[in-house]
C-alpha positions as semicolon CSV with decimal commas, in nm:
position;residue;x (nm);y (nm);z (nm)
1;X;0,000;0,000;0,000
2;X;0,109;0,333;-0,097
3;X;0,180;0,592;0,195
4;X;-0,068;0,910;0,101
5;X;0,100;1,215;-0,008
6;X;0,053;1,538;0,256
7;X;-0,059;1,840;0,077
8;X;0,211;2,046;-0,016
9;X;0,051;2,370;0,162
10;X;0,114;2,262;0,504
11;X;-0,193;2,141;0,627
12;X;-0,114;1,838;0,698
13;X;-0,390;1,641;0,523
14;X;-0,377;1,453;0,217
15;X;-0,333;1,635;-0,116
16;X;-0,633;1,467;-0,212
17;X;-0,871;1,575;0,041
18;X;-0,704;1,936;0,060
19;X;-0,607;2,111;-0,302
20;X;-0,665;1,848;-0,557
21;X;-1,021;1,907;-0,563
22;X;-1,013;2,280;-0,582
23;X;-0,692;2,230;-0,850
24;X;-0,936;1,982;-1,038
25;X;-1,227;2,235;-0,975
26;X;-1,474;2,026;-0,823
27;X;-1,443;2,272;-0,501
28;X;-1,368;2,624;-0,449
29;X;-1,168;2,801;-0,197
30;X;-1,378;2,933;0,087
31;X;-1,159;3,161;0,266
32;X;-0,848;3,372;0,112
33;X;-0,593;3,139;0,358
34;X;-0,766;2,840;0,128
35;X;-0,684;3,018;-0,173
36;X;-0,381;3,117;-0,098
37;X;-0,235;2,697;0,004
38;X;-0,390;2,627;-0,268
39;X;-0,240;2,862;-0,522
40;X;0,124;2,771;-0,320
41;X;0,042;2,420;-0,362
42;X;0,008;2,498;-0,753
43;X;0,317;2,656;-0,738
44;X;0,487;2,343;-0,610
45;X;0,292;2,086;-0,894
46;X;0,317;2,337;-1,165
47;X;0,010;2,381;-1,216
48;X;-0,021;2,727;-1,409
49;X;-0,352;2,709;-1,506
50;X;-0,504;2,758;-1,192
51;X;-0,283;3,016;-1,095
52;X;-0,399;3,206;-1,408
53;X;-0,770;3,106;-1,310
54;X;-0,747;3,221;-0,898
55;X;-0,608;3,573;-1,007
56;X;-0,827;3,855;-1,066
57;X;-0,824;3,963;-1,375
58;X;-0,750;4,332;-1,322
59;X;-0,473;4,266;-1,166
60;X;-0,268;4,067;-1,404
61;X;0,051;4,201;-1,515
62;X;0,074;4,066;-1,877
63;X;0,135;3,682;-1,717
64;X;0,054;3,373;-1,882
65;X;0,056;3,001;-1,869
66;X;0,341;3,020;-2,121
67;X;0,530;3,275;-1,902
68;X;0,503;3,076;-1,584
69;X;0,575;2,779;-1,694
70;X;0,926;2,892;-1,835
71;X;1,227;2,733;-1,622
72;X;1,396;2,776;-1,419
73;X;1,158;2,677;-1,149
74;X;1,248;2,726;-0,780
75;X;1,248;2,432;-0,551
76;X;0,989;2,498;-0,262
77;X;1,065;2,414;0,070
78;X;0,747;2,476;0,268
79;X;0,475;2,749;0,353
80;X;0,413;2,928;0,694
81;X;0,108;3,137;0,751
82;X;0,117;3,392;0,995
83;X;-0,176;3,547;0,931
84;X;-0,486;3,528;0,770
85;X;-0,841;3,791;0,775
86;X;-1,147;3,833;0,597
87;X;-1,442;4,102;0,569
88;X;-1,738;4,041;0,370
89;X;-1,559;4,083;0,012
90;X;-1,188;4,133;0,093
91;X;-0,894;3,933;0,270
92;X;-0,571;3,925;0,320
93;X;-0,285;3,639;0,394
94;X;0,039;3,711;0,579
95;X;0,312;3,436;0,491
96;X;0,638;3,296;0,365
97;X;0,700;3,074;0,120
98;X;1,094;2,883;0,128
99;X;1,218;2,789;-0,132
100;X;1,609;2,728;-0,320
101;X;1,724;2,809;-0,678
102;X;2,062;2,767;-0,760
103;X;2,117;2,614;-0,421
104;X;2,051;2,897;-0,204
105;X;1,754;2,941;0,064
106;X;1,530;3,235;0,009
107;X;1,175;3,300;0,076
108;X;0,894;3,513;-0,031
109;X;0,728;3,691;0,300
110;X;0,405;3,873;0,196
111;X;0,085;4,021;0,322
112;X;-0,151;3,904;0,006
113;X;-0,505;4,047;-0,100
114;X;-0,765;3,890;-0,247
115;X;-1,099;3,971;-0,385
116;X;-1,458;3,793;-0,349
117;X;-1,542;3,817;-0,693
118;X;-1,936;3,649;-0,775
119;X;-1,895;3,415;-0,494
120;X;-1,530;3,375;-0,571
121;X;-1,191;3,462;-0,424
122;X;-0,915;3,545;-0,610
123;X;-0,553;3,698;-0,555
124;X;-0,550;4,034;-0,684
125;X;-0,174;4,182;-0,551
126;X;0,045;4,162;-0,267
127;X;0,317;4,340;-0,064
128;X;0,632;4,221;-0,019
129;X;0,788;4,187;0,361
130;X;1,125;4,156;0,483
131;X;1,219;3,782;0,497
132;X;1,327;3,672;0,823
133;X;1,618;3,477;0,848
134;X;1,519;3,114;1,034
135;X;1,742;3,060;1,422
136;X;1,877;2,711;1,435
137;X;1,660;2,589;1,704
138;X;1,344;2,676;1,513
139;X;1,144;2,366;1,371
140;X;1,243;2,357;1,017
141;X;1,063;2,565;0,727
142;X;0,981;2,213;0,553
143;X;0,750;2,119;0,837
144;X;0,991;1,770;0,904
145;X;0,938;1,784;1,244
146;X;1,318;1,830;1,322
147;X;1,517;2,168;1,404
148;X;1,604;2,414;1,092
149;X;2,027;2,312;1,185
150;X;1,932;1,929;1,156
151;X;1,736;1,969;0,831
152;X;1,739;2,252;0,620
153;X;2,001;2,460;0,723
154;X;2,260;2,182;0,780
């Protein structure tokens, strides 16, 4: 038997039962925190498409499926939420994202907005934070359980 993958966005349940369905759209985000794993989560998988589809429209800046999906990719590391709010038609998300590229750790820390657009939410811009740098006794930014100097930042 096959051990189930964990969903990428840190939620600890299984992809399946977490972003999958709102990837395969047979569910919709209900909160801008479950849009926002779940557009991380498409980072991860590559899947463009529904990054494309979960941003509001007036807000794109001349992106495409084409232009995302040109390497080179970052690897990501894990996803920490700090903070998350909603009122009636707006939210935000506070959070960092770790990734490597070219074998360095970096991270993208930012307080994200999104829109409730006809019942839907979508990611319309963000502000970007200063990254904090992880301490060495810290639980690790990939969410193994161990401290960041026995994982990640060994």
């Amino acid at each position: 038997m096959t051990k189930p993958t964990l969903c990428p966005c840190g939620s600890a349940n299984k992809y399946q039962n977490c972003c999958q369905p709102l990837h395969l759209k047979k569910a919709v985000a209900q909160t801008p925190e479950q849009l926002m794993r779940s557009r991380y989560t498409a980072f991860v998988l590559k899947e463009f498409q529904y990054l494309m589809d979960t941003h509001a429209e007036d807000f794109w800046q001349a992106r495409s499926v084409e232009e995302l999906s040109k390497p080179p990719h970052p690897e990501w590391i894990g996803l920490n939420v700090i903070n998350s709010s909603e009122s009636q038609n707006t939210g935000t998300v506070t959070f960092i994202a770790w990734y490597k590229a070219d074998g360095q750790l970096d991270a993208i820390h930012e307080q994200s907005n999104f829109q409730k657009i006809d019942g839907l939410w979508y990611y319309t811009d963000g502000e970007h934070l200063k990254v904090p740098s992880p301490k060495r006794n810290d639980s690790c930014i990939c969410n193994s359980g161990k401290k960041f100097k026995k994982c990640c930042g060994a």
